[in-house]
N, C-alpha and C positions, 0 to 999 in steps of 0.2 A: 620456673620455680628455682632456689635457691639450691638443691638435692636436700634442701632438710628431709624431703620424704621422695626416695626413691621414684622413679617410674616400676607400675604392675606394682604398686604395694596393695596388698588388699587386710585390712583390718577387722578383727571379730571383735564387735562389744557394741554397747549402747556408743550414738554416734554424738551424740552432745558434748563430751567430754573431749573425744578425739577432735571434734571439730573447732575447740576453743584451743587445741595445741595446735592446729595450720598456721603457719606466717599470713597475718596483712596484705591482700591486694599479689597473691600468689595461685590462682587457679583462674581460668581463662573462659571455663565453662562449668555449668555445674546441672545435671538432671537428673530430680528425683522423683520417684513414684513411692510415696510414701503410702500407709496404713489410710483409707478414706472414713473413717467412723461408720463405718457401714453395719457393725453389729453383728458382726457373721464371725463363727472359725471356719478358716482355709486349710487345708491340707493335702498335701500332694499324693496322689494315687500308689499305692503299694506296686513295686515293681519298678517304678521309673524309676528315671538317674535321681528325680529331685523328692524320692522317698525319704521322710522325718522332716522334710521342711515341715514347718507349720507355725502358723500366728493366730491370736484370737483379735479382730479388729471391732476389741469393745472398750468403753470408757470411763471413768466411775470417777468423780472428784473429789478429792479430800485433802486433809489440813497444807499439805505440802501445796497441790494445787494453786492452794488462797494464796499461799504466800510467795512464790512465784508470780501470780498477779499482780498480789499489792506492789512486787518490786518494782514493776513496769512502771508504775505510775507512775515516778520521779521523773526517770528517765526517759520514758516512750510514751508518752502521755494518751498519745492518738491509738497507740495498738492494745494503752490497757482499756481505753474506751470501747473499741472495737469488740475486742472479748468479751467484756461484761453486756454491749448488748447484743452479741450474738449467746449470748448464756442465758438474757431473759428470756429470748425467744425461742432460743432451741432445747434450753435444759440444762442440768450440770453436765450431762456427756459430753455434750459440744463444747462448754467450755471447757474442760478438762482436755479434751484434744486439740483445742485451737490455742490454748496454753502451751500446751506440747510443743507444737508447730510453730508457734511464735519463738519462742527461747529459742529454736533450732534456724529458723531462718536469716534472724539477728546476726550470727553467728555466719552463717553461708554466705549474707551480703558480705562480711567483712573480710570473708576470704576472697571475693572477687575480687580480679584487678580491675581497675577501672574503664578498660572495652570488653572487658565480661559480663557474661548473661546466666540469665538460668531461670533454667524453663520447669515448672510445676506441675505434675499430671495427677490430675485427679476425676474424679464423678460428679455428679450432680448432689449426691449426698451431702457434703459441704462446700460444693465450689463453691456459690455465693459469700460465703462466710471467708473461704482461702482469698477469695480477691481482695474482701475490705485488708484482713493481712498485709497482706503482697502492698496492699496500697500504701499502708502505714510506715511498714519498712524501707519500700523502695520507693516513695511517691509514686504518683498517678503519672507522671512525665517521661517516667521510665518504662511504662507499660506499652508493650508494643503491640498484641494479638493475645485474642483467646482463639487457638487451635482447637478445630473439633475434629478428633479423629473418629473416623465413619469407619466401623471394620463388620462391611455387610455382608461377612460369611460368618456370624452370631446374632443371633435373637434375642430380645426380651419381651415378646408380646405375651400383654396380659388383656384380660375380657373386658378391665375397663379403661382401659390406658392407651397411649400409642405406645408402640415396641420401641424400644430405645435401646440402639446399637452404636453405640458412642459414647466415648469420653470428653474431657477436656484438658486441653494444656495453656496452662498460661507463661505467657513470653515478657521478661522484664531481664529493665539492663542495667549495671549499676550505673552506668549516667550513659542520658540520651542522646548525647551531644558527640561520645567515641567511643560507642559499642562497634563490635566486628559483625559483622552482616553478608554473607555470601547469598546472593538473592540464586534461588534456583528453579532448574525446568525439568517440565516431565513430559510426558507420552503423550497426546491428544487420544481420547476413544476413537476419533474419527478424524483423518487430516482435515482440513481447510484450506478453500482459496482465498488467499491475501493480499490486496493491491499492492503494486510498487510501489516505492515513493520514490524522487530524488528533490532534491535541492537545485531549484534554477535560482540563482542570484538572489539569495535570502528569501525564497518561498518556495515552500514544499509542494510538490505536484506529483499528478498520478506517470508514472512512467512511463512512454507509448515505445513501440517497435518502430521499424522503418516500414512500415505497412501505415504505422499512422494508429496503431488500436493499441488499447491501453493493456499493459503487462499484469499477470500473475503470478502470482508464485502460491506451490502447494507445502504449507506449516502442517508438522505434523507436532509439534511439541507445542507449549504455554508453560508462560510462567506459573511457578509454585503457588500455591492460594493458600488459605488461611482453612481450608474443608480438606481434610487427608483419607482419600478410601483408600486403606492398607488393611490387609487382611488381619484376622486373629489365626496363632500359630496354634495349626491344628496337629493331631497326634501323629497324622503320618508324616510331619513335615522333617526333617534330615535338624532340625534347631531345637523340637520340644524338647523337652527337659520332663515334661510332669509338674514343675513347678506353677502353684495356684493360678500367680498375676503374672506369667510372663507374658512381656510386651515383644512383637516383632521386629528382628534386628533390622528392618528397613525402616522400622519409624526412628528408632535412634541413629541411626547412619542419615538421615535427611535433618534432624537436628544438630548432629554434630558437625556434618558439614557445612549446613548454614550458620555457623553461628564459633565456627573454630577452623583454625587450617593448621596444614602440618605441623608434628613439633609443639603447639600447645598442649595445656594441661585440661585435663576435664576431670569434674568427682562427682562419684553416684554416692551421695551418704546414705541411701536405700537401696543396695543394687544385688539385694535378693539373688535372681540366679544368673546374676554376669552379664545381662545383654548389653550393658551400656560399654562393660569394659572389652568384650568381643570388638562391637561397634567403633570403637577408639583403636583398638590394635589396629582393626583390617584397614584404617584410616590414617595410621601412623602420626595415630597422637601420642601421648604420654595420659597415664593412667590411673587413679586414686579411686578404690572402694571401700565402703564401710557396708557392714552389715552385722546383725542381733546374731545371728544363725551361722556356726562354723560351715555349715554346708553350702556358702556361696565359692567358700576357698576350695572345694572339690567341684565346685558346679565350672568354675573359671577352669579351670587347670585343664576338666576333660572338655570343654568346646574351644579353649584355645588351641588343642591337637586336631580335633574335629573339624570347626569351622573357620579356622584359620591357613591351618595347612594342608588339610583335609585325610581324607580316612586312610589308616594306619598311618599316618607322618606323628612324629614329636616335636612338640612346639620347644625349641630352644631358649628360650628368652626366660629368668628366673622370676615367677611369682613369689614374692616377698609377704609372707603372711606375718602379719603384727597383734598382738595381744595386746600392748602396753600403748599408754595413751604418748601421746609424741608433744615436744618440748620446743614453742616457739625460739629460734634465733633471731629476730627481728628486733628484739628489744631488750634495751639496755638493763641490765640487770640493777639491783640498787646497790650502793658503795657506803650506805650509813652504815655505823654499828649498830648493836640490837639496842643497846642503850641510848644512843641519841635518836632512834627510828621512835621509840619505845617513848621519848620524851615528845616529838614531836605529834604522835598519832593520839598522845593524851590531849596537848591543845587541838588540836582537830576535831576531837568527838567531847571537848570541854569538859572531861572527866567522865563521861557519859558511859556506859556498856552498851555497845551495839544490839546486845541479846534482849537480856531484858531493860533495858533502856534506865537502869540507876546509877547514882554518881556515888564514883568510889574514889578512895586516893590512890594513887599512881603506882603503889607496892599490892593491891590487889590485883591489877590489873595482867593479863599474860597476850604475847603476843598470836597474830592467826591469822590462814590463810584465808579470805573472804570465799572464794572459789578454791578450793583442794587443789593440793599437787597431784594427786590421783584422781579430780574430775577434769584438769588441764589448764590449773590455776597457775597464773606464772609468777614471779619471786621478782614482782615489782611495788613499787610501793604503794599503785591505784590498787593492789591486792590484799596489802595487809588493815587488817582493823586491831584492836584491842576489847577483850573480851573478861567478864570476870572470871573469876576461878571456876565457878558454878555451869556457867553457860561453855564456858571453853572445854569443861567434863561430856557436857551433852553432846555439843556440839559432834567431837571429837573430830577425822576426817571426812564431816559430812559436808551438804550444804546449808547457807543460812536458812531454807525453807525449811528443810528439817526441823533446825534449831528453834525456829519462829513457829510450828507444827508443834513439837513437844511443849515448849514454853505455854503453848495456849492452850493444852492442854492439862497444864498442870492449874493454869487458873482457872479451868472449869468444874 
């Protein structure tokens, strides 16, 4: 990364905004554990570190929704399809949250650099639904593994169901061709014996002794698979937190490793109670969180002393907490004046008002940011449109769903 943004910055607020000020093809890795539509509130147990955490992970669609979809259309044709029919099928909830998830992922491919990945953890709840996603944004070519993480010290058996103790993570690269991949090995339950092999003059053969009998050797590791039994962090563990969905810092240390080496960037834009940014420290990556909840920035600060340098040490290294959305460097600012920007965006939209779509002459019209400077709209000219007086009122610094929300509203 450029230092536009720090290493250990961790950010409070909705991540959508933050995530459209990242530079271009500047984050190496990216793993989120977002909200699953599951319908549930979570909240952390009275007493723990990660007490007041809490989200309610339910859905509800309205006018803003619609018009965040409609926008798709033009431009993402295949992901606005997707949604609407994952919406007939599943209901407004689903679509309302895979609406969500869509504008936010849009946005994360574009911060990949182009051997970065980024890996999606979710449930059964909406996986089916997150892959067609995944698939629109990143094409199907890019998709490498769906990861099921198995963490057989939790239960969910019910009387008519099989129990199901597993998640899912899906694995996608912004291109297939020069993603970073560190293939890795783990522990066998049980060694094995494994024939020798050598090479006699371009063919492989079993290896004998000078006895004459054919060589073994005892493996005790295998390669990495695509099925992960890693535990769920239970209370007595030295990493709970209390916090709802914490994930175990050994499933994101086996992700980060695979898929980043030293010195890289990685960003959790859901990273809740810190385990991705722990994972990256004790890994000596460089580090970016976003989270809803100020209380990921006290959940970081006390396990980067704890499980990084462990009990009583102070971790030295400054975490950088941000409030304010951040301002891409990557791109050239525009050098029109307002007055010539002003004549050019009137032939552009043929006189037209963006809002409510009437043709005015060119002294009604006022200039505006299409995306907010306070949502992480930048001061180029794929940004600005021309709006009438009326709709630029409404508007004000919101988004055009907004704008297109009230509007339809008012014609109803």
């Amino acid at each position: 990364m450029d230092r536009q943004i720090p290493n250990r910055t961790l950010f409070t607020g909705d991540n959508l905004p933050i995530l459209r000020g990242i530079n271009n093809a500047s984050v190496d890795l990216i793993y989120l554990d977002p909200p699953f539509n599951s319908n549930k509130h979570y909240s952390a147990p009275v007493g723990s570190e990660a007490a007041g955490a809490s989200f309610k992970d339910a859905w509800t669609l309205n006018d803003e929704d619609e018009a965040w979809h409609a926008a798709l259309k033009s431009h993402h044709p295949k992901l606005y399809a997707v949604i609407h029919a994952a919406g007939t099928v599943g209901g407004k909830g689903d679509k309302s949250y895979l609406i969500y998830m869509a504008v936010r992922i849009l946005e994360m491919r574009r911060a990949l650099k182009p051997t970065g990945s980024l890996y999606l953890h979710c449930d059964p709840s909406m996986s089916h639904s997150l892959k067609l996603v995944l698939d629109a944004v990143f094409g199907r070519t890019n998709f490498h593994n769906e990861i099921v993480w198995h963490y057989y010290n939790k239960f969910g058996a019910g009387s008519r169901v099989f129990g199901r103790n597993y998640d899912q993570i899906f694995f996608y690269s912004k291109d297939h061709k020069q993603y970073r991949f560190n293939p890795l090995r783990e522990l066998r339950d049980k060694p094995v014996k494994q024939l020798e092999r050598e090479n006699v003059d371009g063919v492989l053969k079993n290896k004998r002794g000078a006895d004459g009998k054919v060589l073994y050797r005892i493996v005790d590791d295998k390669k990495v698979d695509a099925v992960w039994r890693i535990p769920c962090v239970q209370p007595a563990s030295k990493h709970y937190t209390g916090y709802p969905t914490q994930k175990p810092l050994s499933l994101l240390k086996r992700i980060i490793e695979a898929s980043s080496n030293e010195g890289d960037w990685v960003l959790d834009p859901f990273c809740g109670c810190a385990t991705t940014c722990i994972a990256a420290e004790i890994l000596h990556r460089h580090w970016i969180g976003i989270d809803i909840s100020p209380k990921a920035l006290e959940l970081v600060k006390v396990r980067l002393d704890r499980e990084v340098l462990g009990k009583g040490k102070v971790f030295e290294g400054k975490v950088i907490s941000r409030t304010d959305i951040p301002h891409r460097t990557d791109i050239e600012r525009i050098t029109l004046s307002k007055s010539a920007m002003i004549k050019r965006l009137y032939g552009n939209q043929a006189g037209i008002c963006n809002g409510c779509e009437l043709h005015f002459p060119i002294q009604n019209f006022e200039r505006d940011h299409i995306v907010p400077r306070a949502a992480g709209g930048a001061d180029v000219l794929e940004n600005f449109q021309l709006l009438c007086g009326s709709c630029n009122r409404i508007k004000g610094d919101r988004t055009m769903e907004y704008l297109k929300a009230r509007l339809k509203e008012r014609a109803e």
